[in-house]
N, C-alpha and C positions, 0 to 999 in steps of 0.2 A: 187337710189336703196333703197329700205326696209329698208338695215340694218342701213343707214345716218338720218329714221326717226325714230329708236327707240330714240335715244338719248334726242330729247326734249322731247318725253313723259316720261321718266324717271326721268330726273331733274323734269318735274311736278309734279308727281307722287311724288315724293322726298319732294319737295318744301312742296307740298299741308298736305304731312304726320307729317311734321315738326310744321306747323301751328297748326295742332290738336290738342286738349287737352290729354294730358297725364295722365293713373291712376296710382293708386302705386300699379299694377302687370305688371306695363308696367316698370316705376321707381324701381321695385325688382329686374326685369330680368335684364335691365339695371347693377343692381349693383352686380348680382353673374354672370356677363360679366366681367365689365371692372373695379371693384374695384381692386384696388392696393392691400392693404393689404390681400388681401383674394387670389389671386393671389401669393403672398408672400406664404400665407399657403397653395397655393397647390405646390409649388415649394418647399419648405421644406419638403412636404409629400413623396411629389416623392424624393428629395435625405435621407430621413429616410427609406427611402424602400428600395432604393438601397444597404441598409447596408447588407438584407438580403443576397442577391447575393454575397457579397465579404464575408461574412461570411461563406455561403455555397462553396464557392469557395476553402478554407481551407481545405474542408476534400477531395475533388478529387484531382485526379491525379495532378503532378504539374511537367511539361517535358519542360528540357531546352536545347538550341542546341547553343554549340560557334566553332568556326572554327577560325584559323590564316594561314598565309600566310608570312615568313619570308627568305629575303633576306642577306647572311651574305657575308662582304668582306675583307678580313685577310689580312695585307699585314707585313710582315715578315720579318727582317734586320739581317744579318750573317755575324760574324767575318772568313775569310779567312786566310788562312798559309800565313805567311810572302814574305814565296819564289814566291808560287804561286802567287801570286797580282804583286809583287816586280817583277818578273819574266816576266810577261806576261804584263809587264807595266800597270797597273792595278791600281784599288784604294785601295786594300784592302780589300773591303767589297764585301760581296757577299747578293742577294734578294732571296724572295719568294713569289709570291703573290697566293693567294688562294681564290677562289669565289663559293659559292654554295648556294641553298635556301632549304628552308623546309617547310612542311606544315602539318597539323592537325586541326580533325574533335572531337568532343565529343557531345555527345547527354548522357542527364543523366533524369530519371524520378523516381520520390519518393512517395510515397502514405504512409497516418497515418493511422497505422491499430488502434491505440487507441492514442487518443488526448481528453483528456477530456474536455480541455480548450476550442478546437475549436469547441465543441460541445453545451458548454454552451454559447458563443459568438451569438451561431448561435439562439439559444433557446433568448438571450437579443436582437438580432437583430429585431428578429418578434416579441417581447411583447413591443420596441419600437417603430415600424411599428402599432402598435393596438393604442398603447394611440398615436400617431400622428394622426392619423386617428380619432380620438376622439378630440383631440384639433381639427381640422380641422373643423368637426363637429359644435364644439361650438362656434369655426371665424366665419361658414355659418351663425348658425343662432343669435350670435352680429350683424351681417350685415345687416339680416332682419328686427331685431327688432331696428337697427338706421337707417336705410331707414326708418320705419313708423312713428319711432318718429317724423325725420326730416319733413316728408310727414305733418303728421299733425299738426305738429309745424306753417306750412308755413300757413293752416287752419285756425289757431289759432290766427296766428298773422290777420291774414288777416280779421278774424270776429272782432277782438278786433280794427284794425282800423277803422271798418266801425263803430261800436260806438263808438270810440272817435272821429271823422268825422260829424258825428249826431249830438255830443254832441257840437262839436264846430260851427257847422249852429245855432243849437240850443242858444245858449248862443251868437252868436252874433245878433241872433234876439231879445232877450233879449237886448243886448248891443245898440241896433238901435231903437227900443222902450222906452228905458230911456234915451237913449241923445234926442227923439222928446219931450218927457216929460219934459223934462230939460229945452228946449227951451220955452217953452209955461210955464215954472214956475210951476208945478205940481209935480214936484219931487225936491230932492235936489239934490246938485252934489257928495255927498259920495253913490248913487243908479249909477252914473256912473262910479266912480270911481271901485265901487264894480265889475259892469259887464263886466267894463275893464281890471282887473286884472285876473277874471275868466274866462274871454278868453283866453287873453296872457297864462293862463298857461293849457288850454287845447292844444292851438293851439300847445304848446311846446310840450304837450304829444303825441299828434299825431304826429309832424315831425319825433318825436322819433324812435315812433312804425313803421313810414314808413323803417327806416333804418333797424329796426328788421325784418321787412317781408323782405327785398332784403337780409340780409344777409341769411335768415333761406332757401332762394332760394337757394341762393349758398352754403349752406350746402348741397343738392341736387346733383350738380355740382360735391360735392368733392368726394360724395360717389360713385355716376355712370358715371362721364366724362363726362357726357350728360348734354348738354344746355335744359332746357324744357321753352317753351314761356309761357303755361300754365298746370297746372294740376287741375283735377276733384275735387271738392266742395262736403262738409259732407252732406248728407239729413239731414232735419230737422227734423225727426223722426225717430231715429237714435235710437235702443229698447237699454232701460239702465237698464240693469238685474244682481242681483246679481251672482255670483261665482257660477259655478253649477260643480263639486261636492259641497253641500254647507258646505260640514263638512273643517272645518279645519285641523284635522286631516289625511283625505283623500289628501289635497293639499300635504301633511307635507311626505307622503308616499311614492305619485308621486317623491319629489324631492328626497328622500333619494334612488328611484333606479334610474332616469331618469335622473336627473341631470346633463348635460354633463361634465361640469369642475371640480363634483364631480366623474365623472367614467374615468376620464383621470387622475384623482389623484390617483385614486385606482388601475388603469391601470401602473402607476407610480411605485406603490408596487410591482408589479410583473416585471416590470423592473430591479428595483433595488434588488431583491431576484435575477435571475439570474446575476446579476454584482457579488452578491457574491461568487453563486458557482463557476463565473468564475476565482474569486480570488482565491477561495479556490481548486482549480484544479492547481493552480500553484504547490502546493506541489507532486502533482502525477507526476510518468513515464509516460514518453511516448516511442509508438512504432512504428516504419516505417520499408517500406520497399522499397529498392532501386532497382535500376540497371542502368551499367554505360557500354558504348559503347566508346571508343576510338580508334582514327585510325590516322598514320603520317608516311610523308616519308622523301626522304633528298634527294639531291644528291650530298653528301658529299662521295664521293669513297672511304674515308679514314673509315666512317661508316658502321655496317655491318645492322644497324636495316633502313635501304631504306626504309624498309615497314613493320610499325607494326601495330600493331592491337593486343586490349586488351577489354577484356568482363568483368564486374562485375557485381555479383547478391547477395545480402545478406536483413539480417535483421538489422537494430541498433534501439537499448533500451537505453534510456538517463535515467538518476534518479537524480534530484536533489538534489542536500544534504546541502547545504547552498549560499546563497544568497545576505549575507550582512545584513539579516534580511527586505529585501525588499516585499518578498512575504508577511512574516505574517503582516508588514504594510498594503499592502494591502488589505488582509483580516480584517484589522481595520476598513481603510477608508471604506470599503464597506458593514461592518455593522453600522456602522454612518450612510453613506446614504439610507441605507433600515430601521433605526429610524428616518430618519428627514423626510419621502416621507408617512410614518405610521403617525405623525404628521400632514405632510400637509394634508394626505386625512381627519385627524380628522376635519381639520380646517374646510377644503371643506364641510363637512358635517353640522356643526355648523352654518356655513354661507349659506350655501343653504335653512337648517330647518330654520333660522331667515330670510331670505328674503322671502321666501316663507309665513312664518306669518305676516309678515309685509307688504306683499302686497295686500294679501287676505285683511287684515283689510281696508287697503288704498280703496279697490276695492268697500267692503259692503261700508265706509264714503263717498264715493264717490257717490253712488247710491243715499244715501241719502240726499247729500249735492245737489248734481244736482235736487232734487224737492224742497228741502230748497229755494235754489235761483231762482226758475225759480215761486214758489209762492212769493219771497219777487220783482221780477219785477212785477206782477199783485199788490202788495201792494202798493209798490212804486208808479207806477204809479195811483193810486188811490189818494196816498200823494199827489202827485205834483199837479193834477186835482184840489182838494182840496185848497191845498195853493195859484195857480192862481185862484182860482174864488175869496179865500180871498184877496189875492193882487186886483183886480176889486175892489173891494167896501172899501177900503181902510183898513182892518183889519191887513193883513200883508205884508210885504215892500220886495224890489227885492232880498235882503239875500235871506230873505227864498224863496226865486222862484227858485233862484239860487241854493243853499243847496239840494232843494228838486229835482233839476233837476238832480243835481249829484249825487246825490241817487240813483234815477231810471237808470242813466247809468252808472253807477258803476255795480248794481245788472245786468245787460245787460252784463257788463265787465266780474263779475263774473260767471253768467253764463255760456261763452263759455269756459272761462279758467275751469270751472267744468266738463264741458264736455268732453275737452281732457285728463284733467287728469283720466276719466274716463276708457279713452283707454287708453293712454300711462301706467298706472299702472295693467290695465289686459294681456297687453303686456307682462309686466314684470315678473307679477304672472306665465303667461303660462314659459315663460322665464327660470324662477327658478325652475319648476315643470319639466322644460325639454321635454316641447310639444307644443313650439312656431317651426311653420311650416309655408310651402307653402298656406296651407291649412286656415290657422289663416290669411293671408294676405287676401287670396280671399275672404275668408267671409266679412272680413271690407270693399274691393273694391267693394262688391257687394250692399254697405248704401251707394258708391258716386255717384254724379249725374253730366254729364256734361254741365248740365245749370246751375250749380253753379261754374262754372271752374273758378281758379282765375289765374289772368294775372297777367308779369309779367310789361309789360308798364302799365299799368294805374296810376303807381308811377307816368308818367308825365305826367298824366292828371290833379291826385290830385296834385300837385305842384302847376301847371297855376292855378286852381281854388284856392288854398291855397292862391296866389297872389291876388288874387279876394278879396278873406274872408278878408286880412288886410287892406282891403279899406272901408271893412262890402259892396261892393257889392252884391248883389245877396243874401244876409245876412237873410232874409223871407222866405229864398227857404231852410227852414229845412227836413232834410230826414225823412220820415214816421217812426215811432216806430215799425208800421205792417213790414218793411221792414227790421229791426233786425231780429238775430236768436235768440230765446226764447220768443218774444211776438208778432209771428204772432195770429191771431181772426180768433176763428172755425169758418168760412163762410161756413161749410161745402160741401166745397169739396172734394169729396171720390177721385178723379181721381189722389189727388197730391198723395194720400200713394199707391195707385196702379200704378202709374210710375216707383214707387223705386221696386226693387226686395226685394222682403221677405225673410228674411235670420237672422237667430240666430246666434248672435258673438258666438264662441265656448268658452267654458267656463262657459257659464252665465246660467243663470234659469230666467224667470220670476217675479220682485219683487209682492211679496204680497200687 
């Protein structure tokens, strides 16, 4: 039947969906699904809101209903006349047993015609329900902004191995060149020595880095539950624009109203001003109004009330008039707490306006560090061209080929690590300014490209060939420079920047 062959096309379907490479608005959704802690804060939100309810609950009506049902059994011992007992051959004593039940209903309902107490509980109920909802707020977007980190963290790691990977092809081509040199007497053996120990400690850097890229995967993992086999790869023209508003001052604005952990703080203030007036309401009357319905019978014969039945209707007025001195305590405690939450919002503020400067700066040295480095890799490699053609004609020895090698992949190293910092601190900026979104995510998923997807098996690939490298097999077979990010050569292909979509990170302008 039909219905027995959806089932394999579904697992395919599954299967084949599973394979895909993953973006990070795929890896977003992902985490405002199935994170835990954000999950936590909607669970919290929801029991802070239900305060309001029981606080409202307070001023209506409030009807209670008890009923009993009582069975009584007397049994009763009687001295008798001497004669009589004596008389009638008897014991003396004479009984009485007695058995009867009763029962009764009460229904009683009370209403506060003024309660001021339960009116300001209700007024702290809902300005606690406000700043929940603002912490909330600020969980969601912590969440976004450590999914992208994490996202391009794995990026990061993953370009930075592909040049320490290079560098160690690299340097063992080196290494296999001066021990043929060696052999034939052309070189000495401190040129092997040299290119032996600059291996070993590349290769070590790289095994390293492999362990950073699997764990920075599983940071992934811990934020969305979700296994990803691969995720989408940065384009390599990727617009690195300063801050746009560019004034600093404008950033400084943004975060002074926007700010979320700063307007949960201040939300906070208004919390804690109704905690006072609710203390400070302990001193007031209050007034209700009751009425009470009772009904019970018996059937006790010896009772005349079988069946009563009583009605009551009034008003009661309470007045406090001492305490123990626990009320005006309270109104202590709760001006303390309405100056320590004035304090913290100052805090809030303080640390908003400084991260917000601090990252804006972070954001322009970044712009400019990323054309810093990405001209000292055209230098570099100018260097290194240079000192191998001097090593040829015998001017300069395998150091410096070496030295010079690690220069140019260094500046390669540094360059990708500039690049992320590029985003992870405009992340921030928007962060602190209180207008990192949905929105901010898509823009950056719209510079990934999935023929840059990084996997997460090719750790066993590179392994088996890492096994290879310490035999200096295959040791010649260096990875192309052009195959870095930062120093691919205009060939001028127009078609690579018209595959990516064109899209302004928010936030930025155009550097001059």
């Amino acid at each position: 039947m039909p219905k027995f062959r959806v089932l394999p096309l579904v697992i395919a379907v599954s299967v084949a969906s599973q394979a895909q490479a993953a973006d990070l608005m795929t890896v977003a959704r992902d985490a405002l699904i199935n994170n835990a802690d954000l999950a936590a804060s909607r669970a919290g939100y929801s029991s802070t809101r239900e305060g309001e309810a029981i606080a409202r609950g307070d001023l209506l009506p409030q009807v209670t209903a008890s009923g009993s049902m009582t069975r009584y059994n007397i049994d009763s011992q009687q001295s008798s006349s001497a004669t009589s007992g004596l008389g009638n051959g008897g014991t003396g004593l004479g009984g009485n047993d007695n058995h009867y039940s009763s029962r009764s209903v009460q229904v009683e309902a009370t209403q506060a015609l003024f309660d001021a107490t339960n009116w300001y509980q209700l007024e702290a109920a809902k300005r606690e329900t406000a700043q929940e909802a603002l912490s909330l707020a600020g969980d969601r977007q912590q969440l976004l902004y450590n999914v992208a980190e994490a996202y391009f963290n794995v990026l990061r790691a993953k370009e930075q191995l592909d040049t320490l990977r290079a560098e160690e092809r690299a340097v063992a081509s080196e290494l296999r060149q001066a021990r043929q040199q060696f052999d034939v007497g052309t070189v000495a053996a401190t040129d092997v020595y040299e290119a032996q120990a600059t291996y070993d400690q590349t290769r070590s850097e790289r095994i390293a880095q492999e362990s950073t890229l699997q764990v920075n995967f599983e940071r992934l993992e811990q934020l969305t539950g979700q296994q990803y086999a691969s995720i989408d790869g940065l384009a390599d023209n990727l617009p690195i624009k300063n801050p746009e508003p560019a004034s600093r001052d404008a950033w400084v604005d943004m975060a002074s109203t926007q700010n979320l952990d700063l307007k949960a703080a201040r939300a906070g203030i208004e919390v804690a001003r109704s905690n006072l007036d609710t203390s400070r309401a302990g001193h007031l009357p209050t007034l209700s109004a009751f009425a009470n319905y009772q009904w019970g019978d018996s059937t006790n014969d010896q009772l005349d009330n079988d069946d009563d039945r009583q009605t009551q209707v009034g008003i009661q007025a309470s007045v406090p008039i001492y305490s123990g001195g626990s009320t005006s305590a309270q109104v202590r405690q709760s001006t303390y707490s309405l100056e320590q939450s004035q304090y913290q919002a100052e805090s809030s503020l303080r640390s908003a306006v400084q991260n917000v400067r601090s990252y804006f700066a972070s954001v322009v040295n970044d712009v400019l560090t990323v054309q810093a480095r990405q001209r000292s890799i055209q230098s570099n490699r100018a260097s290194l061209e240079a000192t191998r053609s001097g090593y040829e004609v015998g001017t300069r020895n395998i150091v410096d080929v070496l030295d010079a090698q690690q220069n140019l992949y260094s500046a390669i190293y540094d360059y990708a690590d500039a690049r992320y910092n590029y985003i992870t601190d405009l992340l921030s900026l928007r962060q602190s300014a209180g207008i990192l979104d949905v929105g901010t995510i898509q823009t950056l998923n719209d510079w990934l490209r999935d023929d840059k997807a990084v996997r997460l098996d090719f750790l066993s690939q590179y392994q088996q060939e890492g096994e290879g490298d310490n035999t200096l097999e295959g040791a010649g077979n260096s990875q192309s420079l052009s195959d870095l990010p930062g120093v691919t050569q205009d060939n001028g292909d127009s078609n690579r920047a018209s595959r990516v979509r064109q899209a302004s990170l928010p936030g930025t302008s155009q550097t001059p």
